[in-house]
N, C-alpha and C positions, 0 to 999 in steps of 0.2 A: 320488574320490581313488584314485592307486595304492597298492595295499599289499605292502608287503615285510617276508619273515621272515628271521631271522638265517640262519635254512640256506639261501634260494632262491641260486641261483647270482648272481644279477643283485641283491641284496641288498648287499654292495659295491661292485660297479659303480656301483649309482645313487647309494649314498650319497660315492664317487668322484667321480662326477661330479656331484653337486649342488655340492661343497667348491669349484668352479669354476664356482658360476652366478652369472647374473648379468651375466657378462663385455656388455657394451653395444657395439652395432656402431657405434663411433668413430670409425669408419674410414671409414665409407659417408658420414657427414655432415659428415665435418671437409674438404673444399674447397670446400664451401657454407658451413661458418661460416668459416670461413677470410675467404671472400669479402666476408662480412658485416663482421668483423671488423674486413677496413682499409677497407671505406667508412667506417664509422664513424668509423675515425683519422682518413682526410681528410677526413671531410664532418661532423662537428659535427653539430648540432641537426639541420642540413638531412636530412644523411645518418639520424637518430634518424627524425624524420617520412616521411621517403621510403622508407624499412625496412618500418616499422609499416600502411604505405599498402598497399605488395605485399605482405607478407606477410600481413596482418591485417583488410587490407582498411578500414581504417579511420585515421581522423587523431586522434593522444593531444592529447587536448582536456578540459580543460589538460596539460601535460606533466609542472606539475610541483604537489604540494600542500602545503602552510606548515603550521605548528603551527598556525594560527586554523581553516584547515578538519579539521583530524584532530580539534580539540576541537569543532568544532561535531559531525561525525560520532557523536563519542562522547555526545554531548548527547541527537543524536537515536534514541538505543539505545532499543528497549524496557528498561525497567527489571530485568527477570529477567534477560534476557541481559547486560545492564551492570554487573551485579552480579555474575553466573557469570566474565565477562573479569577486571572488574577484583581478584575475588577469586585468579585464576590466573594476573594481574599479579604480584600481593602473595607468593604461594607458589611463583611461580617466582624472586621477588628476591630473599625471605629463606634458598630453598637455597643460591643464586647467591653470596651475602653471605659463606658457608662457605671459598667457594674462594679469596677473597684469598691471594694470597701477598708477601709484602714482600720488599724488600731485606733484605742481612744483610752481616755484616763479621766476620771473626775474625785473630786472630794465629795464625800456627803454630811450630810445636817452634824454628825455625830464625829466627824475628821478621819473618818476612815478613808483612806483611798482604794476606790474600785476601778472596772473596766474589763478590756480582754486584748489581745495581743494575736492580730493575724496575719497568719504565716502559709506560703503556698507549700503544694504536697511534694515530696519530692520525685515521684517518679509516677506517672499515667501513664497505662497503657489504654489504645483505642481498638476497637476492631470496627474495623469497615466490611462491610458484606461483599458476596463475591461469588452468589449463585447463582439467580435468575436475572443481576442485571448489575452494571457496575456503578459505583456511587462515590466518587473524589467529594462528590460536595460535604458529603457525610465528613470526610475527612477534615475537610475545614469546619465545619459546625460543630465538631469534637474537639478540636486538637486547637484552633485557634482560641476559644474560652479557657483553654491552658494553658495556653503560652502567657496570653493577657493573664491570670491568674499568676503569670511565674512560677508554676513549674520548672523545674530544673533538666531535668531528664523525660523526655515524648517520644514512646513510639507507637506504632501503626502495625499491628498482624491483620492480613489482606490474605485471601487463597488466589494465586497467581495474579499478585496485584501487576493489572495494565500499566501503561505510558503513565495515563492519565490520574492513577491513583498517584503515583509515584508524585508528578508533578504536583498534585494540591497539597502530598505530605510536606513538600520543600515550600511552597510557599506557606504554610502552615507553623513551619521551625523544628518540623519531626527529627529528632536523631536519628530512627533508624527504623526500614521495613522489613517487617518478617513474610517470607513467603507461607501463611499458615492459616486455615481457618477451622471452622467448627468447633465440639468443645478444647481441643488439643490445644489451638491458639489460647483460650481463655488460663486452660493449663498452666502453659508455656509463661503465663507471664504472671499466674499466681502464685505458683513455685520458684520459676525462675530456675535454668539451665546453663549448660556451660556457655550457649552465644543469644541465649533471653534474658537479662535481666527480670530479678522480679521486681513488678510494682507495687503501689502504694493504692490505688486503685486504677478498678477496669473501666471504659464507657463505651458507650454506641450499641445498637441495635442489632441482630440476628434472629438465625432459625431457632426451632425445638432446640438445635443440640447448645446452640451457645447461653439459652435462656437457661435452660436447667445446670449449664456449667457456670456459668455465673452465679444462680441459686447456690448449690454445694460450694463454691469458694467462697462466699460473702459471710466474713467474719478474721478468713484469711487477711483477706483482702475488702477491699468497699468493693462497691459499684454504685450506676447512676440509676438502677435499677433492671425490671423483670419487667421487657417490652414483649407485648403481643402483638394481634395484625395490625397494618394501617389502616386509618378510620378516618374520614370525613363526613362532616354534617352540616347540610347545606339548608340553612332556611330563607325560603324565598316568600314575597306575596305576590299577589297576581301582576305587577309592574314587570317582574320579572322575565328575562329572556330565557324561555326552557330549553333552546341550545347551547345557553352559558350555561344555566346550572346544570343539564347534562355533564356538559365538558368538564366541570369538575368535580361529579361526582366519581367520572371515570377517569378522573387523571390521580386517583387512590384506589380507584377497580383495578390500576393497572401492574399495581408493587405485586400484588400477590394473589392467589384466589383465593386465601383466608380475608382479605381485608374488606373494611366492611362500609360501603357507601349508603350514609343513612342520608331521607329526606324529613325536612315539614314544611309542608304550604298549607295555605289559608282556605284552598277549597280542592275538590277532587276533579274539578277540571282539569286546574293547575299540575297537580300529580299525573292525572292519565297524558296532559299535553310532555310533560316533563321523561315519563317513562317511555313514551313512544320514540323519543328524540334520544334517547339511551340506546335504544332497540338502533336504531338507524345511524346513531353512529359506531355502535360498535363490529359494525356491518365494514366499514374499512378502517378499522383501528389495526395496526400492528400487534401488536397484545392482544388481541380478541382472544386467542385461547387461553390467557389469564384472567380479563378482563371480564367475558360474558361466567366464567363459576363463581370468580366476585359477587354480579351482580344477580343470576341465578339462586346462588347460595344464602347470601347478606346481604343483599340488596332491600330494603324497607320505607316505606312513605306513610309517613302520620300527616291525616288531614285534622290539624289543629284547629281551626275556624276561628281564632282569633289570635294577637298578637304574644297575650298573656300564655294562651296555653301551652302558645308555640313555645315562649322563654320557659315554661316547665318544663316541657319535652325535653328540652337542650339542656336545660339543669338536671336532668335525670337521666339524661344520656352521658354528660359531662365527656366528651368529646375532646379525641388531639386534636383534630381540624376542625375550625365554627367556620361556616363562610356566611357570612349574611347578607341576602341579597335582596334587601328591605327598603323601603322609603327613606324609612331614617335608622340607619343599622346602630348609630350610637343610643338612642332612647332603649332598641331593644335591646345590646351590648349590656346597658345597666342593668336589667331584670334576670341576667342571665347567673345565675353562681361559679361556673365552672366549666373552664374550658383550658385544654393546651395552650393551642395560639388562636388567636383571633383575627379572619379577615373580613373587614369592613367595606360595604360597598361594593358597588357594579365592576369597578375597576381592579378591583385587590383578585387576581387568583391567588389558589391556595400555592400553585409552584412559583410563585415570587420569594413565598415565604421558602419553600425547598430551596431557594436556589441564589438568589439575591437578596434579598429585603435588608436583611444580618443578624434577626433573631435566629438561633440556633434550631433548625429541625430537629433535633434530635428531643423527643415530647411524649409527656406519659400517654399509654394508651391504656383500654378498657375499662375506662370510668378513672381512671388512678391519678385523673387530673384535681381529682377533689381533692387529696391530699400530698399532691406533689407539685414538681414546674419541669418549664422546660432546662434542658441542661443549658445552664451558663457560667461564669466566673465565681461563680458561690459555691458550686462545686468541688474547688479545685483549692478549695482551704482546707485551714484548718484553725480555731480558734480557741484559745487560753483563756481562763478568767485570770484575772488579776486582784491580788486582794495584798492589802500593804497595813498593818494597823499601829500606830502608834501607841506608846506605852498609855499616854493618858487616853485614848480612845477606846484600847481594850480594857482599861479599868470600869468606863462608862459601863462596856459591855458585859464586864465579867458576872454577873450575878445571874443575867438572866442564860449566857451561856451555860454554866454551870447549872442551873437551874432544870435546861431542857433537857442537857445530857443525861443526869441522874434522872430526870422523868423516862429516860429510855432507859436506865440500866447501867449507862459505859458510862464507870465512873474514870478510867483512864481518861476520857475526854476528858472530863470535869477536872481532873488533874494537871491536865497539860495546859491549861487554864492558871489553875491556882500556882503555878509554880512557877509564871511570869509575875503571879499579882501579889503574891503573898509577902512579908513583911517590906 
C-alpha cells in the first residue's frame, strides 16, 4: 500500500484525487452496449439467445426459472448453508420492515387539504452478478426491500444462475430467473420480450457493460443507480489490531482488482504495521490473484495524525464501506458527513453488513454516497401529492394565484382560477 503523511506534498493531491475515483470508462463501451441494446428491442427472445451465443459462447438453457425450480434449489442446500441464507433472509426482512412509509393527509392554516399517496412499483427487475464470483446474498439485499416495498411482479437476470442464487430468489418472493447477464439482461428487462417482462425499474450492481446499459436505459426505465468498484475505508488508531484491519481491507481487495481498499491511522507506524499484515496475508488468500492488483493498484494510507483529520479524510473520501476501528467509533461516526454504511467497533466486520447484519449491501460507490443511500424500501415507491381545495379555501387563494400566474405570462392559468371563482 501507498502511504501518505499530512505534511508529504502529494498528501492532498492523492487524497484530491481519490474523491474522484472510480469514474468508469463509459465511454469506451457504450457503442457496443448501445448495439446490444437495440438488438435486443428488435430481436426479442431471438435476439436474448443470439447475444448470449457471441458473447458467452453458450445457449441460456432454460432461459428462464419458475418458483417450482428456485424451491427445489433451496431444497437441495446443504443444511448449514440453508440455514445461514434463510436466517439472512429473515434479518434482512425485519430491518427492511422498519422503512415502511405510508400515505399521509393533513389540513393546513388556510383549509386546504395536502399530503401524498404512496404506492409500490409494479414490476423490478434485479440483476445479480455472475462473473468472477457468485452473490445470492445480493439477491436478497435487492429483491427482499421489494417485496417489503410490495412490489407486485420481481424478477432476477443471473448469467448461469447456481443452486444457490436460485434458492435466495425463492426465499426472497422472486417470480422468475432469467438465465441472462451483461448489458443484454439489463436490455431484456428494459424493453421487455416475448418471455422478459419489461419493468418499472432496474437494481443491483455489475460490470462496465451493465453500468453503461443501465446508464442508456434510465429514462426508459429508473434504476438504483451507476455502481463502480468496491471500496472500503478503514479508519483505525493505534488501539487497533493491524491483522483485523488488514482482513478487512482485503475482504473488498477481494470483489475485484478495480476495487479500492483505502486506509487512515493516526501515525505511520500504524500504517507500515498495517500494510506489512496485507502483504502476509495475502500470501494465502484464495483471491490473491484479484486481491494483491486491488491492493497494488488502489491500495492507499493517509497518515492523518489526528482524530479530526482522520473524520475529513473520510468525509472527503465519502466511502460505501466506513469501518471504524477507534476508541470510541460513535464520537468519531458524528464528525464524519458521509458514508454508505457504517461499521462501528472492533467487532462489526464489514461482511456482517454483506451478509447478515439486514441493511441492504447494495451502496453508492465513488464518493456518490454524498448524495445518495443505500438501496432499501424507499426505492421501490412511488409518491403522489395530493392536493384537495375547497370552494372557500380556493377563494382565500384566488388573488394571489392569479396574481403569480400572470406575473409569468399564462393567463390560462389565471383563467382556470377565475372560472371557479367568479360570479
Amino acid at each position: 500500500m501507498r502511504i501518505f503523511e499530512a505534511r508529504d506534498r502529494a498528501y492532498d493531491q492523492t487524497l484530491l484525487a481519490l474523491s474522484d475515483r472510480g469514474d468508469s470508462d463509459l465511454a469506451r463501451v457504450e457503442p457496443a452496449v448501445a448495439a446490444i441494446l437495440d438488438e435486443v428491442k428488435r430481436g426479442g427472445d431471438k435476439a436474448l439467445v443470439a447475444i448470449t451465443e457471441r458473447i458467452d459462447h453458450r445457449a441460456p438453457e432454460p432461459l428462464a426459472y419458475d418458483r417450482a425450480a428456485m424451491e427445489a434449489a433451496l431444497a437441495a442446500m446443504p443444511s448449514t448453508e440453508r440455514a445461514a441464507l434463510e436466517l439472512a433472509a429473515r434479518r434482512v426482512r425485519a430491518l427492511h420492515e422498519h422503512q415502511r412509509d405510508a400515505s399521509y393527509r393533513f389540513t393546513d392554516g388556510d383549509g386546504v387539504e395536502l399530503g401524498w399517496r404512496v404506492r409500490p412499483i409494479e414490476r423490478v427487475g434485479v440483476y445479480a452478478p455472475g462473473g468472477k464470483a457468485r452473490y445470492p446474498s445480493s439477491v436478497l439485499m435487492a429483491a427482499i426491500p421489494a417485496r417489503v416495498a410490495g412490489v407486485r411482479e420481481l424478477y432476477v437476470t443471473s448469467p448461469r444462475p447456481t443452486g444457490e442464487v436460485l434458492a435466495a430468489a425463492y426465499l426472497a418472493g422472486v417470480d422468475r430467473v432469467f438465465d441472462l447477464g451483461g448489458a443484454v439482461a439489463v436490455g431484456a428487462l428494459a424493453f421487455g420480450t416475448e418471455s422478459v417482462p419489461r419493468v418499472d425499474k432496474i437494481v443491483g450492481p455489475g460490470n462496465l457493460y451493465v453500468t453503461a446499459a443501465k446508464k442508456l436505459v434510465f429514462g426508459r426505465v429508473a434504476v438504483d443507480g451507476l455502481a463502480g468498484p468496491s471500496e472500503i475505508l478503514v479508519v483505525c488508531d493505534d488501539h487497533a489490531d493491524p491483522r483485523v484491519v488488514a482482513a478487512d481491507l482485503l475482504s473488498q481487495a477481494e470483489h475485484d482488482e478495480a476495487a479500492y481498499p483505502l486506509l487512515v491511522t493516526l501515525s505511520r507506524a500504524m500504517a507500515e504495521r498495517v500494510a506489512s499484515e496485507v502483504a502476509r496475508q495475502l500470501e494465502v488468500l484464495p483471491r490473491k490473484h484479484v486481491a494483491e492488483v486491488s491492493v497494488r493498484e488502489h491500495g492507499y494510507a493517509f497518515v492523518a495524525g489526528s482524530l479530526d483529520e482522520a473524520a475529513r479524510v473520510a468525509t472527503v473520501l465519502a466511502a460505501e464501506h466506513l469501518a471504524l476501528l477507534v476508541r470510541d467509533p460513535e464520537a468519531l461516526f458524528a464528525k464524519i458527513d458521509a458514508a454508505g454504511a457504517a461499521f462501528l467497533g472492533d467487532f462489526t466486520p464489514e461482511a456482517a453488513g454483506d451478509y447478515l447484519a439486514g441493511p441492504s449491501h447494495v451502496l453508492p460507490t465513488g464518493g456518490a454516497v454524498r448524495f445518495s443511500s443505500p438501496l432499501g424500501v424507499y426505492d421501490f415507491v412511488t409518491r403522489t401529492s395530493v392536493i384537495r381545495y375547497s370552494r372557500e379555501a380556493l377563494a382565500r387563494h384566488a388573488d394571489a394565484i392569479v396574481s403569480l400566474a400572470r406575473l409569468e405570462g399564462l393567463e390560462a392559468h389565471a383563467r382556470a382560477v377565475l372560472a371557479r371563482t367568479d360570479g
